[in-house]
C-alpha positions as CSV (number, residue, x, y, z in Angstrom):
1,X,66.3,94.8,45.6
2,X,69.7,94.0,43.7
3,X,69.4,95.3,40.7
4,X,72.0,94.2,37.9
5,X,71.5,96.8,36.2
6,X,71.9,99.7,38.4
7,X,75.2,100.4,38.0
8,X,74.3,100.9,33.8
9,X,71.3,102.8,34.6
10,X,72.7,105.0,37.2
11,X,74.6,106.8,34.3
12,X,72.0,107.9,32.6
13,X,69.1,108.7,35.7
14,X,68.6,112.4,35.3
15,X,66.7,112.4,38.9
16,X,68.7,114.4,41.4
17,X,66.4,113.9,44.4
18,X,69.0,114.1,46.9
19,X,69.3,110.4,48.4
20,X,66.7,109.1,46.3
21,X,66.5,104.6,47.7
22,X,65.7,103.8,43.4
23,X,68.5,106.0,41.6
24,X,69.0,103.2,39.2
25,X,66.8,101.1,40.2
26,X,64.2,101.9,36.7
27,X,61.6,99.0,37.5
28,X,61.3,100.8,41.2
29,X,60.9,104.1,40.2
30,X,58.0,103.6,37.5
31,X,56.2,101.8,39.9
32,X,56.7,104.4,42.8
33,X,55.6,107.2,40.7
34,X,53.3,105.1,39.1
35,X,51.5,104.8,42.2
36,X,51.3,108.1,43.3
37,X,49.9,109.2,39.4
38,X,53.3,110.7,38.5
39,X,56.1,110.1,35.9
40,X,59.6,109.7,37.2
41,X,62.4,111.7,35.9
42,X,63.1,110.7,32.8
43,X,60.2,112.1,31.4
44,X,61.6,115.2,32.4
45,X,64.0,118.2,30.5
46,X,66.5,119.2,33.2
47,X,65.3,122.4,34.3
48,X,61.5,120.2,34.8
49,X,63.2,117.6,36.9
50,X,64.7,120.4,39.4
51,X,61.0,121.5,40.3
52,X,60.2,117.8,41.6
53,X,57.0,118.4,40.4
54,X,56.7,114.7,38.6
55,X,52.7,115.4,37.9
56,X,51.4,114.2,34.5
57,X,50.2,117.9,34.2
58,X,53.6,119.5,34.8
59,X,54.7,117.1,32.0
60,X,51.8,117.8,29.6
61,X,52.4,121.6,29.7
62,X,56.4,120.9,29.0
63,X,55.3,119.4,25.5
């Protein structure tokens, strides 16, 4: 998908999955984790993000 506004987004997506196909790509990634009951990255504080754990309840227990 071209995205014309990955280049914008890519400066502020905190995900550092290694290789990651929608670094950027914001509309990708919701759905993705959307599907698998999950928020993406940006939901989470930096040290959160690292565990790659993207459950809601990781999330909940982070607020």
């Amino acid at each position: 998908m071209n995205c014309v506004n990955k280049k914008k987004n890519d400066e502020n997506c905190n995900c550092t999955y290694p290789g990651c196909p929608r670094h950027g790509i914001c509309c990708e990634c919701i759905a993705y984790h959307r599907s698998k009951s999950q928020l993406p990255a940006c939901y989470f504080d930096k040290a959160g993000e690292k565990t790659y754990d993207r459950s809601i309840e990781r999330y909940l227990k982070t607020k």
